[in-house]
C-alpha positions in Angstrom: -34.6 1.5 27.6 -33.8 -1.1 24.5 -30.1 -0.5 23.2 -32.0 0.7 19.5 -32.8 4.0 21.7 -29.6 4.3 23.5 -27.6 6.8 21.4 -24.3 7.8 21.8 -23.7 11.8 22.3 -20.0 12.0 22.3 -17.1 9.4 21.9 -14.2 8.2 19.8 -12.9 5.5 18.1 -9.6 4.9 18.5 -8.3 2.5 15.2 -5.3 1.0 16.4 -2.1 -0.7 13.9 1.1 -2.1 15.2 3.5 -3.0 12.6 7.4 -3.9 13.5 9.7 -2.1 11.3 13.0 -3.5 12.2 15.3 -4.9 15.4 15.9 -1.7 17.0 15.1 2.2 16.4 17.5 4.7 18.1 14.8 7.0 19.1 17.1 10.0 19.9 18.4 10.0 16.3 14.5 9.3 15.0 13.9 12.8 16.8 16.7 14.9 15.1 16.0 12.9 12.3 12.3 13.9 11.7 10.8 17.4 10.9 7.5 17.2 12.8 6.8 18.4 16.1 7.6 15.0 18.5 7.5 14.7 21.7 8.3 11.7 24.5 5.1 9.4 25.7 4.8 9.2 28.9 2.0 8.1 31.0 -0.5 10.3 32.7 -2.4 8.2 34.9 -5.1 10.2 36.7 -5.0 7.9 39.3 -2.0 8.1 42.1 1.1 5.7 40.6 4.5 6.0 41.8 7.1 7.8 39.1 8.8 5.1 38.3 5.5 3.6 36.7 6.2 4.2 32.8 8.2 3.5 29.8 11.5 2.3 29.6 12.8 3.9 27.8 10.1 6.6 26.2 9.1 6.1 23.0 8.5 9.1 20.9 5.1 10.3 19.9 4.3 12.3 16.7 1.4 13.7 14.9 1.2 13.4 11.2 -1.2 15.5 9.0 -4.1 12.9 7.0 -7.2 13.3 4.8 -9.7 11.6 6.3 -11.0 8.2 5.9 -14.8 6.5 5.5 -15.8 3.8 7.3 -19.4 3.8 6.6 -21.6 6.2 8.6 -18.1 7.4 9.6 -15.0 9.4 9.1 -11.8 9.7 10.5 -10.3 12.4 11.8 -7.4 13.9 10.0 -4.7 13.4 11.9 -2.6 10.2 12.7 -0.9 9.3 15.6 2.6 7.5 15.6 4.5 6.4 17.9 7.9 4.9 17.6 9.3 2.0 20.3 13.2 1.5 20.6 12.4 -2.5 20.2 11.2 -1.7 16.6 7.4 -1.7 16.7 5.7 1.2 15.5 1.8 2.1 16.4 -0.5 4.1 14.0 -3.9 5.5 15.4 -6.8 6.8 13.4 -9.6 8.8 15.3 -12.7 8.5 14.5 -15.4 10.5 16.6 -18.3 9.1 17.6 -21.8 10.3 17.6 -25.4 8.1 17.1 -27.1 4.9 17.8 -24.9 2.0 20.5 -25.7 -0.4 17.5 -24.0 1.9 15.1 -20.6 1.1 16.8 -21.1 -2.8 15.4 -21.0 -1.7 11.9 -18.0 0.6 12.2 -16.5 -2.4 14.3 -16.8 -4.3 11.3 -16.1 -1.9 8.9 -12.6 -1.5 10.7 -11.9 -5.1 10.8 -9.3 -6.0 7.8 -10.1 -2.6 6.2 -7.9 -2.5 3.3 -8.2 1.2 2.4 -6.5 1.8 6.1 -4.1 -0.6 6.0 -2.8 0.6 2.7 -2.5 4.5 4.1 -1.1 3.1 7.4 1.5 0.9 5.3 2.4 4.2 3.0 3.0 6.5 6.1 5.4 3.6 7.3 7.3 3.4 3.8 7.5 7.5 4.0 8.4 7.1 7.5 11.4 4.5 7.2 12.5 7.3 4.2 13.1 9.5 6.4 15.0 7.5 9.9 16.0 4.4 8.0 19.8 5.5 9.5 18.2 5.3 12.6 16.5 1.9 12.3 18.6 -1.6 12.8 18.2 -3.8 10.0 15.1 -1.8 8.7 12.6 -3.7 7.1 8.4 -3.4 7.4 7.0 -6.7 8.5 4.0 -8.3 6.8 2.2 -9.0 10.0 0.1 -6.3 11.5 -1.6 -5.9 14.7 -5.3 -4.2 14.6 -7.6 -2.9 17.7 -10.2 -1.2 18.3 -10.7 1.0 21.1 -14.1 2.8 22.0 -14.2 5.5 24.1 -17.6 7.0 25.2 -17.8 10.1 27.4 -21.5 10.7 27.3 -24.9 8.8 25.6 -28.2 11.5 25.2 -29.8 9.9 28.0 -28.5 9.2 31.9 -26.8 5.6 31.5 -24.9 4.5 34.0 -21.7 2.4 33.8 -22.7 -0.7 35.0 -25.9 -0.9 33.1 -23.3 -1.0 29.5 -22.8 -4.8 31.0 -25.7 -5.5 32.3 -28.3 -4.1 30.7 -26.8 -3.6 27.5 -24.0 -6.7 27.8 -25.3 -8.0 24.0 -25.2 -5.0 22.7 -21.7 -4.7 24.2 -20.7 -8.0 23.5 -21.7 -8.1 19.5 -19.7 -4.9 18.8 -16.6 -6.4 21.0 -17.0 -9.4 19.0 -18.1 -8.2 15.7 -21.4 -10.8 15.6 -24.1 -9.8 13.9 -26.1 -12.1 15.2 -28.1 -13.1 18.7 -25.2 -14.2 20.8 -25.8 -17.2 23.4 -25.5 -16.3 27.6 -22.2 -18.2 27.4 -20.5 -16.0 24.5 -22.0 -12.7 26.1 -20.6 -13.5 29.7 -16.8 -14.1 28.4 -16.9 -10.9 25.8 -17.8 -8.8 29.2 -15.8 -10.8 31.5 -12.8 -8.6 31.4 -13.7 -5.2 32.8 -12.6 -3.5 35.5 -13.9 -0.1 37.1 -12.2 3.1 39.2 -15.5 4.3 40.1 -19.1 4.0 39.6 -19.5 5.9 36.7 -17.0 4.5 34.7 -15.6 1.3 33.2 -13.3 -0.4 30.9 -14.9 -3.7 28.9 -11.9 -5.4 27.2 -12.3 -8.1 24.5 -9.8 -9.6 22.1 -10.7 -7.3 18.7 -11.9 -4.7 20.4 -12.3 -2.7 23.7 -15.4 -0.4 25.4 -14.5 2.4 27.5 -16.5 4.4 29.4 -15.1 7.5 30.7 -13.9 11.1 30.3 -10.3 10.6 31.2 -9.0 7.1 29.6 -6.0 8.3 28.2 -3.8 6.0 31.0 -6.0 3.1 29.8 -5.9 3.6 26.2 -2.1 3.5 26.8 -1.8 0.4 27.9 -4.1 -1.4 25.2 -2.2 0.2 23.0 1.2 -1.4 24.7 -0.6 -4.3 25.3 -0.8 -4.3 21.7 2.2 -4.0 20.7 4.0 -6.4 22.8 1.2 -9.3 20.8 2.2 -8.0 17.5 6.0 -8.8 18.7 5.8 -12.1 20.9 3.8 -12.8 17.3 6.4 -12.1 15.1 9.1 -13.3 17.6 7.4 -16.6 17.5 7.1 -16.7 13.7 10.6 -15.7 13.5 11.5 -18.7 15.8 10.0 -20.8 13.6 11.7 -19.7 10.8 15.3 -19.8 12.9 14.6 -23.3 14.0 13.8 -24.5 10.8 16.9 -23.2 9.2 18.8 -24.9 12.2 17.3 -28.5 11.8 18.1 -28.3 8.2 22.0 -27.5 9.6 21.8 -30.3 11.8 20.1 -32.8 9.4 23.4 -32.4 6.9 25.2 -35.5 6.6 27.4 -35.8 9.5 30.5 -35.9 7.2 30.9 -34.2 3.8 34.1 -34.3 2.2 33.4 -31.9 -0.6 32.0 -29.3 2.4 33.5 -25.6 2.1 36.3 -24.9 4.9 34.9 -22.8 7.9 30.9 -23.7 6.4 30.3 -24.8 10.1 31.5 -21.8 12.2 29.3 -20.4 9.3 26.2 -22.2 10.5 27.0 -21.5 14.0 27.3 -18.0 13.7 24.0 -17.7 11.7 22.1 -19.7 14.7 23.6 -17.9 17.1 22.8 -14.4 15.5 19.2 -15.7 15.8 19.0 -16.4 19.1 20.6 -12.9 20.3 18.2 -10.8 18.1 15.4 -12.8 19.6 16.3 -12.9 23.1 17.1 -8.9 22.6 13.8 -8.8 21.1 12.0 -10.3 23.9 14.0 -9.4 26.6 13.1 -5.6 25.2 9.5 -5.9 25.0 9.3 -7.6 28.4 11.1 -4.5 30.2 9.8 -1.6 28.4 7.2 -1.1 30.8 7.1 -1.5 34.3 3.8 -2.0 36.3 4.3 -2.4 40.0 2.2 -2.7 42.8 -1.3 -3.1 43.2 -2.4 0.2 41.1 -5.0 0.8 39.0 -3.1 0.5 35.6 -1.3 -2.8 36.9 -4.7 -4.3 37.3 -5.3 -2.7 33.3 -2.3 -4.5 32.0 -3.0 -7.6 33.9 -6.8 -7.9 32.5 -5.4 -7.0 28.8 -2.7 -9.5 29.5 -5.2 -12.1 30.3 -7.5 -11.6 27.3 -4.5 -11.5 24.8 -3.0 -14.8 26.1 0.7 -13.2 26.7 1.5 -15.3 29.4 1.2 -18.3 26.9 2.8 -16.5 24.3 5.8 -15.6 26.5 6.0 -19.4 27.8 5.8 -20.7 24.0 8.8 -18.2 22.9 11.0 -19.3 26.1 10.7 -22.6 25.0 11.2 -22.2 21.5 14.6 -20.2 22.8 15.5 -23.0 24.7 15.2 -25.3 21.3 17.3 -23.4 19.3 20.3 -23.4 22.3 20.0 -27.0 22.4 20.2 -27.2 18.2 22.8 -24.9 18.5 25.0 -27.2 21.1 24.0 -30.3 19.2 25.8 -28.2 15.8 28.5 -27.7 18.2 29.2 -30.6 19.0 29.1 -32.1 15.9 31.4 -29.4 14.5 33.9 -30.9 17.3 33.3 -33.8 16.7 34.2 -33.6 13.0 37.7 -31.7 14.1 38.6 -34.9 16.3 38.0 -36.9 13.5 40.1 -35.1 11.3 42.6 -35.0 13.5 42.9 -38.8 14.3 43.3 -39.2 10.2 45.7 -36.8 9.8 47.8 -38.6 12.8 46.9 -42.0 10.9 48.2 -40.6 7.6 51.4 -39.3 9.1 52.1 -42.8 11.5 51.2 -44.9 7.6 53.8 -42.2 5.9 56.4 -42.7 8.7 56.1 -46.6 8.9 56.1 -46.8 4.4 59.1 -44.0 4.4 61.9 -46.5 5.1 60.8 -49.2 2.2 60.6 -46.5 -0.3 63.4 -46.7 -3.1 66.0 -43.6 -2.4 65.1 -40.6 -4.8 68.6 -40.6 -6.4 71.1 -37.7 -5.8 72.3 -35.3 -7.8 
């Protein structure tokens, strides 16, 4: 069968949007905070796990009412999905069912990609949002940067297809929709868009690409949680990174001062320190926060998800870049340190100069006369 008569009887779209909102949200008082229905995400794998394989902690899952959006041949559905993460990301997610032709899905791809009707309602729910738990949100503030995915979920085409044929069979069909080409793409392009998949069984299978991912399967809710963390933890070892650079360059431009400045305001170094230090805790609680929410042991099912995801997203790279960058700032902020010393010893050796020149001139002074 060519991919032009393969048609798609029942699926979803899941648009995903990861923002970062602030340094921390105190989920508990998010909860009493907000009037809608919440309740705790946890994963439900349908595959055997051991309990302690989830979030740490929980973040906090709510449904907002929406009107629903266009994206070409297709609408979304109207409700949202939020959910809040103690480390200060939050993740949006539009659903948009499925129904038609397997090419279909590359136009909706497309149509999703940088859509700026979405990310202007997304943005607005935030703003309302932050309204509402801002006193529950550590130095609030809605970053510019924004995390997009797209998630396909297909539970059944209008004729028999099996799993394996969706990368086989179908693998540039697959592979132009993962990586939103609209043209012929070469054996080389199609073999690394399909090259991270992975399988329970025979008649199902998860293909996942960098924009997007292709799930087929009844039950995907376990995998469609971790993309969606997987997700997340991008959009923050992105910012992280950018704010890093930021940090660093604020540091340099500390230690690139002239080394002695008479006119300098009192305490203007501890000042400096203290800025470059706050930096480097709210980054290493960052990462250090993102790293642990979610634990993945053993040889399961999931932990094979996460490691695939984890592959195709770079995070390794990403965590190895911020280590270093954290390592940089430490040694900027010893080098300020030092020099900050450094300046009170020499200080100190003029003062003792002064007071040995004032001692030695004190005895050819004239007497003051008395009175």
């Amino acid at each position: 069968m060519h991919a032009s008569e393969l048609h798609v009887l029942q699926g979803v779209c899941y648009a995903l949007l990861v923002y970062d909102v602030g340094l921390s949200i105190n989920l508990e008082a998010c909860a009493q905070r907000l009037t809608t229905v919440t309740q705790r995400v946890r994963i439900s794998p349908k595959h055997r796990t051991p309990q302690y394989f989830e979030y740490r902690p929980a973040p906090l899952h709510l449904t907002q009412e929406a009107t629903g959006l266009t994206f070409g041949n297709y609408g979304s559905s109207t409700s949202v999905d939020v959910v809040l993460y103690d480390f200060g990301a939050v993740a949006l997610t539009y659903q948009i069912p499925l129904q038609g032709p397997l090419l279909g899905l590359l136009a909706l791809s497309d149509a999703l990609d940088d859509n700026p009707v979405l990310l202007q309602d997304a943005r607005r729910r935030l703003e309302q949002l932050l309204e509402v738990v801002q006193d529950a949100v550590h130095r609030p503030r809605l970053a510019d940067c924004v995390e997009d995915y797209a998630i396909f979920q297909i539970t059944a085409f209008t004729t028999p297809c099996g799993a394996a044929e969706l990368y086989t069979t179908y693998a540039q069909e697959v592979a132009q929709i993962l990586r939103l080409a609209h043209v012929t793409l070469s054996e080389q392009e199609v073999h690394d868009a399909i090259a991270q998949r992975i399988a329970f069984g025979l008649d199902d299978v998860a293909i996942i690409d960098w924009h997007a991912a292709l799930l087929f399967d009844r039950e995907a809710d376990d995998v469609r949680a971790v993309l969606t963390f997987a997700n997340v933890e991008l959009l923050e070892m992105r910012y992280l990174d950018e704010q890093l650079d930021e940090a660093m360059n604020q540091a340099y431009d500390v230690l690139s001062r002239r080394t002695w400045n008479w006119l300098r305001r009192p305490g203007s170094t501890a000042a400096d320190l203290h800025r470059v230090a706050q930096m480097q805790v709210d980054s290493a609680m960052l990462f250090e926060g993102v790293n642990n929410a979610l634990k993945l042991l053993g040889d399961q099912y999931l932990a094979r998800v996460y490691r695939l995801v984890s592959q195709r997203f770079h995070l390794a790279e990403w965590d190895t870049s911020i280590l270093r960058k954290l390592h940089t700032l430490e040694s900027i902020y010893e080098k300020i340190s030092d020099r900050a010393t450094t300046q009170r010893m020499e200080l100190l050796e003029w003062i003792i100069i002064i007071l040995i020149a004032v001692s030695i001139l004190l005895p050819f002074v004239t007497k003051l006369p008395q009175h």
